[in-house]
C-alpha positions in Angstrom: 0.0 0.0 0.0 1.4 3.4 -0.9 0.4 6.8 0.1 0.3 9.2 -2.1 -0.4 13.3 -1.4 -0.3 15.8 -3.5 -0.5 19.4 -2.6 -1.8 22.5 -4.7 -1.5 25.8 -4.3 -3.8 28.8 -5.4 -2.4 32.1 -5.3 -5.5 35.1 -5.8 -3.9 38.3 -7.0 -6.1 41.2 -6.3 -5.8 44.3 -8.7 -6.9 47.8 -8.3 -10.5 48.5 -7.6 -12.6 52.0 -9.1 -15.5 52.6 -7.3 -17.4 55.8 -9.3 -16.8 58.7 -7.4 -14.2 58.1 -5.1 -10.4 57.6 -5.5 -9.3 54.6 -6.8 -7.8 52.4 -4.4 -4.9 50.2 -4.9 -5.3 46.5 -3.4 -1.4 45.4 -2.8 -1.1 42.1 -4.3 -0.9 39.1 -1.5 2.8 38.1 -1.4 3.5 35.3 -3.2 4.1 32.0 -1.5 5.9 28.5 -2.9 4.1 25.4 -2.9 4.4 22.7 -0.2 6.2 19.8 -2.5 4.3 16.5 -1.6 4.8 14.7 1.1 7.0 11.4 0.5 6.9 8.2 2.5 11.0 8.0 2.6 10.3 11.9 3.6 7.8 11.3 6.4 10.3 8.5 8.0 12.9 11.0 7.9 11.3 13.4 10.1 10.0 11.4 12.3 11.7 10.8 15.5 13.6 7.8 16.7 10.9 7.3 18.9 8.5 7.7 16.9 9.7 5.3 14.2 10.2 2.6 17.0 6.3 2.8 17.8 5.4 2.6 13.9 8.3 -0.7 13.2 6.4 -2.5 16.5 2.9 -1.9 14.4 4.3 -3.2 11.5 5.7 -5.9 12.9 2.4 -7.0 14.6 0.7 -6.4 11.4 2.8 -8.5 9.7 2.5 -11.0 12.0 -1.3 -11.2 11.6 -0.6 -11.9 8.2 1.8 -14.6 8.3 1.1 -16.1 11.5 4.8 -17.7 12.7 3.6 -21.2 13.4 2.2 -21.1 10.0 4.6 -19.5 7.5 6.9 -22.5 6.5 3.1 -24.2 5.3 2.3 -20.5 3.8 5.5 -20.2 1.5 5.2 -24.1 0.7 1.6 -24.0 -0.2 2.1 -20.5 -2.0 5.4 -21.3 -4.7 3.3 -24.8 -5.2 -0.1 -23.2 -6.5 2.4 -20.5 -8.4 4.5 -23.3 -9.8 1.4 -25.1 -11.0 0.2 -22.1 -12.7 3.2 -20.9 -14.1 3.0 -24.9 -15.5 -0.3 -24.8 -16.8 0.9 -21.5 -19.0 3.9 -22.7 -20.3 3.6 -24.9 -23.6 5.3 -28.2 -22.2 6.3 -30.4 -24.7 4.3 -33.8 -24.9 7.0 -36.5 -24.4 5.8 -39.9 -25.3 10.0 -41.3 -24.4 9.6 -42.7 -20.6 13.3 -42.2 -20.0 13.2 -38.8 -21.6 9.6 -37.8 -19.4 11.6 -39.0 -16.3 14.5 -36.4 -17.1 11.0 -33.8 -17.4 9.9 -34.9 -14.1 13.2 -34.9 -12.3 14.0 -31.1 -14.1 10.3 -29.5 -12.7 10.7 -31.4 -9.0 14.1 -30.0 -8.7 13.0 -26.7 -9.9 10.1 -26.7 -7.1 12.6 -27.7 -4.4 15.4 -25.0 -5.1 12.1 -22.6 -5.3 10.9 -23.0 -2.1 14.3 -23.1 -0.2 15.2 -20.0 -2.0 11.8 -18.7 -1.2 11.9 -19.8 2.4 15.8 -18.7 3.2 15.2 -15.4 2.0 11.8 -14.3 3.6 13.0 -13.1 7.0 14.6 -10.7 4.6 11.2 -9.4 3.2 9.1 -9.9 6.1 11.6 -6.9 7.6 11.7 -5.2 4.9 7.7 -5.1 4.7 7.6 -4.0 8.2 10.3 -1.1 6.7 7.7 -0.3 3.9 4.7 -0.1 6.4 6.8 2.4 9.0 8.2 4.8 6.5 4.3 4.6 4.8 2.0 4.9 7.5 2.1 7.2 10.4 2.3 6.0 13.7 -1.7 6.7 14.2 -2.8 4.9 10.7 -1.0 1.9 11.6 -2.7 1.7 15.1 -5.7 1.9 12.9 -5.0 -1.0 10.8 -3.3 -2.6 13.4 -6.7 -2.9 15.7 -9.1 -3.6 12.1 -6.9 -6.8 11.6 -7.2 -7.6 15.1 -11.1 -8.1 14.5 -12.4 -11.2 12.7 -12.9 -9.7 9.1 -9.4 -8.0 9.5 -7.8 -11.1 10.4 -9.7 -13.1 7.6 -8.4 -10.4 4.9 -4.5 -9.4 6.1 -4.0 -13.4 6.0 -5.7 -13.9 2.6 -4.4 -10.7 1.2 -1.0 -12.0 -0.1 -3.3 -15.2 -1.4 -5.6 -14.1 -3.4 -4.0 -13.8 -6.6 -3.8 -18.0 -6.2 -8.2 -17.5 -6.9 -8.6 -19.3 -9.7 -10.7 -16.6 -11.6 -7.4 -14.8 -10.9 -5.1 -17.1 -11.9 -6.8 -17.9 -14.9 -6.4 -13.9 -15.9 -2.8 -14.0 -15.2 -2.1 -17.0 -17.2 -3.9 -15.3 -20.3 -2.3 -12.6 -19.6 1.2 -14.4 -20.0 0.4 -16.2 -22.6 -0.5 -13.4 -24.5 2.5 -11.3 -23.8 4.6 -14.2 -24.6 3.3 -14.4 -28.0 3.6 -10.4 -28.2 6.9 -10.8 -26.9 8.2 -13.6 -30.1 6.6 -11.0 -32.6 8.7 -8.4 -31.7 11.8 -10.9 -30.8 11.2 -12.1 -34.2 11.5 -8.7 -36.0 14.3 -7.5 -33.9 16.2 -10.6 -35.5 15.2 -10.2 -38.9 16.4 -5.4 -38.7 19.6 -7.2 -36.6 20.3 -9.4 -39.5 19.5 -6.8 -42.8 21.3 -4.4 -40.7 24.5 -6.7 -40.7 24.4 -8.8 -44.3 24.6 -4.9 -45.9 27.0 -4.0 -43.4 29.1 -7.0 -42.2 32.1 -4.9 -40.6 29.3 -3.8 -37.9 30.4 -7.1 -35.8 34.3 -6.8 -36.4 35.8 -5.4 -32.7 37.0 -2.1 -33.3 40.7 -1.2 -31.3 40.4 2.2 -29.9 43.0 4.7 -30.7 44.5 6.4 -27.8 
């Protein structure tokens, strides 16, 4: 979640006013003033005081915790990089390999693939869990995150900070993702395809393009 505030800035200039029969009076224009640049999380954190930015890291950290329970993270990741493998899988053309022995190096290649995942997956998200709680204090003031804090205390809260991160695993979801990849990987061999064929013109009129050329100092 990102905060985002933007400031703007009127200014009214006020201009000489005749009134019929009396002296014209002149209004002095309102100095001028510079616009308050918007407020940045990075900026917020660095205002704050040490204090202060203790108080919001402890909210985070609760917050996070609500939403990957300790007892139950290890399950989390491991059910998580599963249901993303298998649709990452289900999006990919796989060859059909009728060879058992050939199959077998298949199966062997995805199962070791899954494994290295998950360990990757599991050794490194201490790492993001504390830099999440980072994102939260530098995003959220000490009073929003007391805020959020108590809603995902309460039964609906709890339900949706632990299904948050799940969600795109729905299968209505999933199924719009893995359209969605499928279509930008035939996008992406159009234009891979034409870049080959300029790169190729390009160098059959002009084969010295791909000799190394020696500086001169």
């Amino acid at each position: 979640m990102r905060l985002v505030v933007i400031g703007c800035s009127f200014l009214a200039l006020a201009a000489p006013v005749a009134v019929r029969g009396q002296t014209p009076r002149t209004t002095t224009p309102a100095p001028a003033t510079t616009p308050a640049p918007p407020t940045t999380p990075a900026a917020a954190a660095t205002s704050a005081s040490p204090a202060d930015l203790a108080a919001r890291r402890t909210e985070a950290k609760a917050i996070i915790e609500v939403m990957f329970p300790p007892a139950s993270r290890e399950a989390t990741i491991q059910r998580t990089i599963d249901e993303l493998n298998n649709s990452m899988l289900q999006s990919l053309p796989m060859p059909n390999v009728q060879d058992a022995g050939l199959k077998a190096i298949f199966d062997r290649f995805i199962l070791s693939m899954r494994a290295e995942t998950v360990l990757v997956a599991q050794q490194n998200f201490p790492r993001t869990l504390a830099a999440t709680e980072g994102a939260y204090t530098r995003a959220f003031t000490l009073a929003e995150l007391k805020d959020i804090h108590a809603f995902a205390r309460t039964p609906s809260g709890q339900k949706y900070v632990s299904r948050n991160p799940t969600l795109m695993l729905d299968p209505e979801v999933r199924a719009a993702n893995t359209a969605a990849l499928a279509e930008g990987r035939t996008r992406s061999r159009v234009i891979m395809e034409a870049f080959k064929a300029e790169v190729l013109a390009y160098v059959r009129k002009r084969p010295n393009s791909l000799r190394p050329r020696i500086s001169q100092r």
